[in-house]
N, C-alpha and C positions, 0 to 999 in steps of 0.2 A: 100560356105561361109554363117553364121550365122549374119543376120540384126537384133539386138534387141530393136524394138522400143517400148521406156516407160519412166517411173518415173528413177529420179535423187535426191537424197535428201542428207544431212549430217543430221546425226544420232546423236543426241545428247543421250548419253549410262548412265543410273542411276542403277547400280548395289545396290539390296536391300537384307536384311535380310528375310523382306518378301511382297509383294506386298500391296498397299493400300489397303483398306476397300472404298467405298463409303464415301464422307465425312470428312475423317481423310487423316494428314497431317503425310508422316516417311519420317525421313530424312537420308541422307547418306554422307558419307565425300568427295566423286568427283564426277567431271561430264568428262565421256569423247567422245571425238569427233570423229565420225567415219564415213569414205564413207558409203551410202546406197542407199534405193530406186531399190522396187523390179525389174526393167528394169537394173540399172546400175549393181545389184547383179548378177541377172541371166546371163548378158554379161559378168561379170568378171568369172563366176563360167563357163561360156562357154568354155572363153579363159583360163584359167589355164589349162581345160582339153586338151586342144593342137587344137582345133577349131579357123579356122583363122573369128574374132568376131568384127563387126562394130556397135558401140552403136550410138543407135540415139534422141533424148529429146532434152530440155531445158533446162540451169541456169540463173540465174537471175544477173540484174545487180551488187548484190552487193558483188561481191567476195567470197562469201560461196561455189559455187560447184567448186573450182579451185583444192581443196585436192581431192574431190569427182575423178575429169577428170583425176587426177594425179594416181590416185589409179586406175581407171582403163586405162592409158596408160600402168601403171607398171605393169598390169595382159597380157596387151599384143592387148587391143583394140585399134580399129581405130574409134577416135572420133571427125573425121571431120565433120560428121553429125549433131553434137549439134550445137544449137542457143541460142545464149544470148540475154534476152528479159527484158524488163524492170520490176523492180519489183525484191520480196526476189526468193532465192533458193526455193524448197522445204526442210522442215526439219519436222523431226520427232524426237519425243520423246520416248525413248526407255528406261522400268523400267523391269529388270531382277530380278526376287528373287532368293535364292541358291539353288533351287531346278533345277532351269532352264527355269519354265515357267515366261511368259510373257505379262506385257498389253504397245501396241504401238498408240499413235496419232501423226500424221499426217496433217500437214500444206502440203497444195500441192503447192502453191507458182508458179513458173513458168511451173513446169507439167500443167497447166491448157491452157498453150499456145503452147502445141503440137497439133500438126496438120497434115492432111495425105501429105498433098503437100510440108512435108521435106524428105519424101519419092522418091529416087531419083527409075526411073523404072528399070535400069541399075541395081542394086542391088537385083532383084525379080525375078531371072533367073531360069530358069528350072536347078533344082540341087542346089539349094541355100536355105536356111530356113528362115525364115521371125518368131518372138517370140513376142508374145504380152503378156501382163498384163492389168488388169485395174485401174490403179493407174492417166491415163492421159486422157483426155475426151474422153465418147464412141464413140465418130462419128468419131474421128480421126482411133479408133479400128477398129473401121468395115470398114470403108473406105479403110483402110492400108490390111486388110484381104483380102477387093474385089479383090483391086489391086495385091495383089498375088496369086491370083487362076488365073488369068484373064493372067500372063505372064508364071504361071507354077510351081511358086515357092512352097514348102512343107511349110504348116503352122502349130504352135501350138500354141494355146492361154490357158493361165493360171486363171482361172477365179477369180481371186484374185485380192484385195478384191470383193464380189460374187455384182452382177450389174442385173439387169434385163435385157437380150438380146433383140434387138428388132426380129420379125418372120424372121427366113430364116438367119439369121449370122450363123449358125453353119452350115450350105452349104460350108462357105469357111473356114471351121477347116479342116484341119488333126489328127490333135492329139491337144483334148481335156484333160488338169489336172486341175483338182480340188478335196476336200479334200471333203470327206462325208459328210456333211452336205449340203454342196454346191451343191452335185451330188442328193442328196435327192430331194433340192425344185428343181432344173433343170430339174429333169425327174417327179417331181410329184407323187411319191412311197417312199414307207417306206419299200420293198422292202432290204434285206442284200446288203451290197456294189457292190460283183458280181453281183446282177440279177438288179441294178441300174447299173450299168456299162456297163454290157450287150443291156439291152434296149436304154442309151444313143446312143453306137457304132450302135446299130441294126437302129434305128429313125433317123441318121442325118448323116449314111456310113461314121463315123470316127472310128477313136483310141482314145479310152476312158480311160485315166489312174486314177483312184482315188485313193489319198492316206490317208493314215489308222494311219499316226501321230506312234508313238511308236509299231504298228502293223505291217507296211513298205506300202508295196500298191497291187493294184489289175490293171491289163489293159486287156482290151478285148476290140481287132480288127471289123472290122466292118463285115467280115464272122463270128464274134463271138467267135473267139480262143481267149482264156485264159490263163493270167499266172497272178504267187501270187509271189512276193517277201516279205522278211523278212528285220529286221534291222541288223544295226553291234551292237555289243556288246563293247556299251563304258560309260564312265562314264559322263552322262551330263554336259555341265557347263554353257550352255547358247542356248536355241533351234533358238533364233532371225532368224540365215539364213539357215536352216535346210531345207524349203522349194524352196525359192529360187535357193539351191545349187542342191536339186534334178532336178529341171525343164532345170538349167544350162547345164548340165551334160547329162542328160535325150536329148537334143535337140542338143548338140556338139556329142555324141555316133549315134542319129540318122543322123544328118549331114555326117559323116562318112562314112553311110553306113551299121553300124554296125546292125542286126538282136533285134527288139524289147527287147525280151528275154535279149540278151547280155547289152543293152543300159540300164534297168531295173537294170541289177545289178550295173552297174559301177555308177548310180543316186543314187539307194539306199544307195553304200559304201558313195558315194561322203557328202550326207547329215547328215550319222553317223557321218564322222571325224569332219564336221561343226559344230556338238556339243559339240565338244570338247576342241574350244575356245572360246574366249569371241568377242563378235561384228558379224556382218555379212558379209560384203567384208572381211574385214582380216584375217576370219575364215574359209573362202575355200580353200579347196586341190587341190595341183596341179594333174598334170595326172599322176606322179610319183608315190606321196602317195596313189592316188585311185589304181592303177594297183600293188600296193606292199600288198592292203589289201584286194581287190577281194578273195582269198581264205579264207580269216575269214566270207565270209557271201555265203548262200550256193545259188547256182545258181536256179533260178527264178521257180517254180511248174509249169508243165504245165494243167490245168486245163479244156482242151480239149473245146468241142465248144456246152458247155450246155447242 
C-alpha cells in the first residue's frame, strides 16, 4: 500500500491569454476552484492508477479542503490520516496561459502543521511505499523518511519545490525525482542529465529519476543501469499536474511490483494525458486510460550502465 504524506491545497485556476509580465495587471473572466497540493495530487494520481492509496496532511479549520478530501475519496483514497488544525486550508494560485505554461503561489496554510508523529508505524511495512514532497515542513520529511527505512518500507521523495537536504537524508530515499535543474544544484555538476543522474544514484545507492519536462525523463539505478523514456504526443492544454501525475503513477507501477522500465512508461503516458485537461486532480488518468495508451509512447531506451 502507498502512504502519501504532504501538502493539501484548493487551487484557485485563472486561465489566461497570456501570463503576467512583472508588474502588470491581465485580467480574465473566471476563477475556478480545484482540489490540489502536490501530496493530495500524487495520491489521487496513485489511486486512479489502481494502487490501494492512504493520504496523509492537514486542512484547516475553515471548510476549504472539504472538496479537496472529497476529491480524493472519489479517486479511491483513504483519508483517515488527515488532521484538521486551526487556521486557513492551503491554497494556491494557479495562472495558466493557452500555451499551457504556468506561474503558481502558494499559501501553505495548514501544511505547515504536518508532522512526523501522524505517521502511524503500522503503515511503513516492508512492501509498502511511503511518498513524500516538499511542500510541508522539512523535519516532518526527513523524520517521516527515517521512520521508513527503519521498518522496511520503499521510499520516494520528490524534491519539489527543491529545499536544501539536511547531510545524510538521501540515505533513506529509494527513488529520488526531480526535474533538471533541481538534479543540477543536488549533485553540484553541470554535467548532461544522465551523467547528473548517474552520480546522484551512484553517491547516495538510490534510483535517481530526473525528468526532462517536454523531453520525458532519464532514471539510473544505483548499479548504474539506465533508461531514457520519451513523452506522448498530445496537444497541451494545461501542464499544472503533469508532474505530479508522473511521480503518482511512477510510485503506484513501482508499488506493484512492476519493473523500473515498465513503471517509467505507464508515469510518462500518465503525465501526457494530464495535459490534456485543464486543473490538476481532475486532470488525472485512470489506469484504464493509461494502459489503452501505453502503445502510443514507445517503451523506455535502455541506456546500459555508463
Amino acid at each position: 500500500m502507498i502512504t502519501v504524506f504532504g501538502s493539501l491545497n484548493l487551487d484557485l485556476l485563472f486561465n489566461l491569454d497570456r501570463l503576467p509580465a512583472p508588474g502588470e495587471t491581465v485580467l480574465t473572466r473566471e476563477i475556478v476552484q480545484l482540489p490540489g497540493g502536490k501530496g493530495a495530487n500524487q495520491a489521487s494520481a496513485a489511486a486512479k492508477a489502481g494502487a490501494r492509496t492512504r493520504f496523509v496532511g492537514c486542512v484547516g479549520e475553515d471548510g476549504l479542503g472539504a472538496s479537496v478530501l472529497a476529491s480524493l475519496e472519489a479517486a479511491g483514497c483513504d483519508v483517515s490520516g488527515v488532521r484538521t488544525v486551526p487556521g486557513a486550508t492551503g491554497t494556491a494560485v494557479v495562472m495558466v496561459e493557452r500555451s499551457g505554461e504556468n506561474q503558481i503561489v502558494v499559501g501553505s496554510g495548514a501544511n505547515l502543521a504536518v508532522e512526523a508523529g501522524m505517521l502511524d508505524p503500522a503503515w511503513l511495512k516492508p512492501g509498502d511505499t511511503l511518498v513524500c514532497q516538499m511542500e510541508i515542513p522539512l523535519e516532518a520529511v526527513v523524520e517521516g523518511l527515517a521512520a521508513a527505512r527503519r521498518t522496511g518500507a520503499r521510499t520516494v521523495l520528490n524534491l519539489a519545490p527543491a529545499r536544501v537536504l539536511p547531510a545524510g537524508v538521501l540515505a533513506d530515499v529509494d527513488v529520488l525525482v526531480l526535474n533538471e535543474g533541481e538534479a543540477a544544484l543536488l549533485a553540484g555538476t553541470e554535467a548532461p542529465p544522465v551523467g547528473t543522474a548517474r552520480k546522484l544514484a551512484g553517491d547516495h545507492s538510490l534510483t535517481c529519476v530526473v525528468t526532462l519536462g517536454g523531453e520525458g525523463a532519464i532514471a539510473v539505478t544505483p548499479d548504474g543501469r539506465g533508461y531514457r523514456v520519451g513523452t506522448l504526443a498530445v496537444q497541451a492544454v494545461d501542464t499544472v499536474g503533469a508532474g505530479d501525475a508522473f511521480v503518482g503513477v511512477l510510485s503506484a507501477a513501482l508499488d506493484a511490483g512492476l519493473a523500473l522500465p515498465d513503471a517509467l512508461h505507464r508515469a510518462s503516458v500518465a503525465a501526457g494525458l494530464t495535459c490534456t485537461r485543464p486543473g490538476a486532480a481532475a486532470a488525472l488518468p485512470d489506469a484504464a486510460e493509461i494502459e489503452g495508451r501505453l502503445s502510443a509512447l514507445a517503451r523506455p531506451v535502455d541506456l546500459g550502465d555508463g
